[in-house]
C-alpha positions as CSV (number, residue, x, y, z in Angstrom):
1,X,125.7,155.7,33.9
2,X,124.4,153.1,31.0
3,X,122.6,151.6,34.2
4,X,120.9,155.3,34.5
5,X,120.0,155.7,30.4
6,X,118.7,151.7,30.4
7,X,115.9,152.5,33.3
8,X,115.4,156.2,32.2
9,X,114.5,154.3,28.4
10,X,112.9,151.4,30.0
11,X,110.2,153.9,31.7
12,X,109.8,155.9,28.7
13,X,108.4,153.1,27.2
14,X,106.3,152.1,30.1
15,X,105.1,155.3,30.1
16,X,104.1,155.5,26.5
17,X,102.8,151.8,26.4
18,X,99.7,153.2,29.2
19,X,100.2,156.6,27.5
20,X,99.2,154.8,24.3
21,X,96.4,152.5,25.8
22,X,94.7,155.3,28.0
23,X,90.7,156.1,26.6
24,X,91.0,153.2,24.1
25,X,86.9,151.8,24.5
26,X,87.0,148.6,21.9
27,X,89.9,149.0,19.8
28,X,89.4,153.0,19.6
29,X,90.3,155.9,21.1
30,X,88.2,158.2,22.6
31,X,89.5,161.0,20.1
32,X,88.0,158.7,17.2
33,X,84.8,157.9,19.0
34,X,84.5,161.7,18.6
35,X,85.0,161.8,15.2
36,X,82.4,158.8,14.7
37,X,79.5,160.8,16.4
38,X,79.3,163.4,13.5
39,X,76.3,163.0,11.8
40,X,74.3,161.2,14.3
41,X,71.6,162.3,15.5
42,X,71.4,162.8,19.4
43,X,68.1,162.5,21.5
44,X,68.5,164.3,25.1
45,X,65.7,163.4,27.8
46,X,66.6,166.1,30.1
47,X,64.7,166.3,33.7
48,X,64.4,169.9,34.7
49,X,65.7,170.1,38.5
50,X,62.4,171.7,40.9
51,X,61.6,171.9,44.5
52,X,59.5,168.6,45.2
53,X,60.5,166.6,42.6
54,X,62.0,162.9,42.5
55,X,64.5,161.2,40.6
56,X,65.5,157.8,40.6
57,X,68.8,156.8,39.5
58,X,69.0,153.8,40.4
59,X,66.0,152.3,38.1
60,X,66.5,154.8,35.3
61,X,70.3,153.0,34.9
62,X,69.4,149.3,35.7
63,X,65.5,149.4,33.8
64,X,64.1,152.7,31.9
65,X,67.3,153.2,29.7
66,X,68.1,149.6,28.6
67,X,64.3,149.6,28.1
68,X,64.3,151.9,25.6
69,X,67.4,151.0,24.2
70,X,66.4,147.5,23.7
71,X,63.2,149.3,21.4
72,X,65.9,151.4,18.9
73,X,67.4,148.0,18.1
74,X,70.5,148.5,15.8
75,X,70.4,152.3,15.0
76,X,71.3,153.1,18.4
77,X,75.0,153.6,18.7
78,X,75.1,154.1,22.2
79,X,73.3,155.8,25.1
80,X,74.7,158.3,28.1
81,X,73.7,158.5,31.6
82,X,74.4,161.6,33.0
83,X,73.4,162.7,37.6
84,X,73.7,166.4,37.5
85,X,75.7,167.6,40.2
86,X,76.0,171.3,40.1
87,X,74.7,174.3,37.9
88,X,77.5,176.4,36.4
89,X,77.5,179.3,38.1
90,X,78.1,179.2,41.9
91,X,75.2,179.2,44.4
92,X,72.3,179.1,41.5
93,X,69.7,175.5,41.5
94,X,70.6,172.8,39.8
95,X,69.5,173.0,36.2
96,X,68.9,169.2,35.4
97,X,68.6,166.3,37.7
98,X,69.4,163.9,34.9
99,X,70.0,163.9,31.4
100,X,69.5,160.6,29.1
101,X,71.4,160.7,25.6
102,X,70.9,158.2,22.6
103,X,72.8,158.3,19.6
104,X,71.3,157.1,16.9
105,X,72.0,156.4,13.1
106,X,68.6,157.7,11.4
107,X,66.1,160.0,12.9
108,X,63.4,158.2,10.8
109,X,64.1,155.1,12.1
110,X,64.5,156.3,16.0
111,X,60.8,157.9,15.5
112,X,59.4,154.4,13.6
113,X,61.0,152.3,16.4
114,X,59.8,155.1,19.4
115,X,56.4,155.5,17.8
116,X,54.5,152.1,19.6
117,X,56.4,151.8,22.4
118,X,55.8,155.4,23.3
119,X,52.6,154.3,25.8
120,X,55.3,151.9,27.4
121,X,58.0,154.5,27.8
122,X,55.6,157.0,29.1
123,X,54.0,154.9,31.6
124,X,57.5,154.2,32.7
125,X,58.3,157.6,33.9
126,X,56.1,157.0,37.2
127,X,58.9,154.2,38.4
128,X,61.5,157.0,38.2
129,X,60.4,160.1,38.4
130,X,57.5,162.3,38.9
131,X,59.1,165.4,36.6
132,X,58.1,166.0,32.5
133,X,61.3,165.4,30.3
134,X,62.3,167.9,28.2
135,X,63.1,166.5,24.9
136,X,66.2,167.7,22.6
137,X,66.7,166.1,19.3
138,X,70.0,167.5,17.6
139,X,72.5,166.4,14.8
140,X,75.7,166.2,16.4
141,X,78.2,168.6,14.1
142,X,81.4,167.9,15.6
């Protein structure tokens, strides 16, 4: 019986030790990273799903997005990726084929560091993708 509570205690703990360490990303948890976006400000490159029209992933992730990254310097926070896989309501097209997301610090200083590189971004897009972004710049709230 103490054999029974000793293992029964010994993988509670195990349990809460991964419990505990499960969506930690550099000392925080997921949960906080939330709480850290409000007040950014969040630029969403969304490419609009259509009949004839390419995307590709591959080069987006390994060249375009670190590109531009590389241009917004230390206000960028961080930057999504996102493959769209599915619209939300069964048997409709696919909405977006991608999305690209960049946090940011200032607004200002995304548009001073955007502002000349914007030739080089642009004549980027014909690497990836022959579809016009549709570009969302929000505050994020919560």
């Amino acid at each position: 019986m103490k054999l029974k509570f000793i293992l029964s205690f010994l993988i509670l703990i195990i349990c809460y030790g991964v419990y505990s360490q499960e969506g930690q990303i550099g000392g925080t948890t997921e949960s906080n990273s939330v709480i850290e976006e409000k007040g950014l400000i969040k630029v969403s490159i969304m490419y609009p799903f259509a009949e004839g029209k390419t995307f590709d992933m591959a080069y987006y992730v390994s060249n375009h997005m670190p590109m531009v990254a590389g241009f917004l310097g230390q206000n960028l926070v961080k930057y999504t990726i996102e493959k769209g896989v599915a619209s939300g309501i069964p048997n409709t097209p696919l909405p977006f084929m991608a999305i690209g997301t960049f946090y940011v610090k200032s607004l200002n200083e995304y548009q001073k560091a955007i502002a000349p590189n914007r030739d080089a971004i642009r004549s980027d897009f014909s690497n990836y993708t022959n579809i016009s972004p549709v570009i969302l710049v929000s505050e994020v709230i919560k």
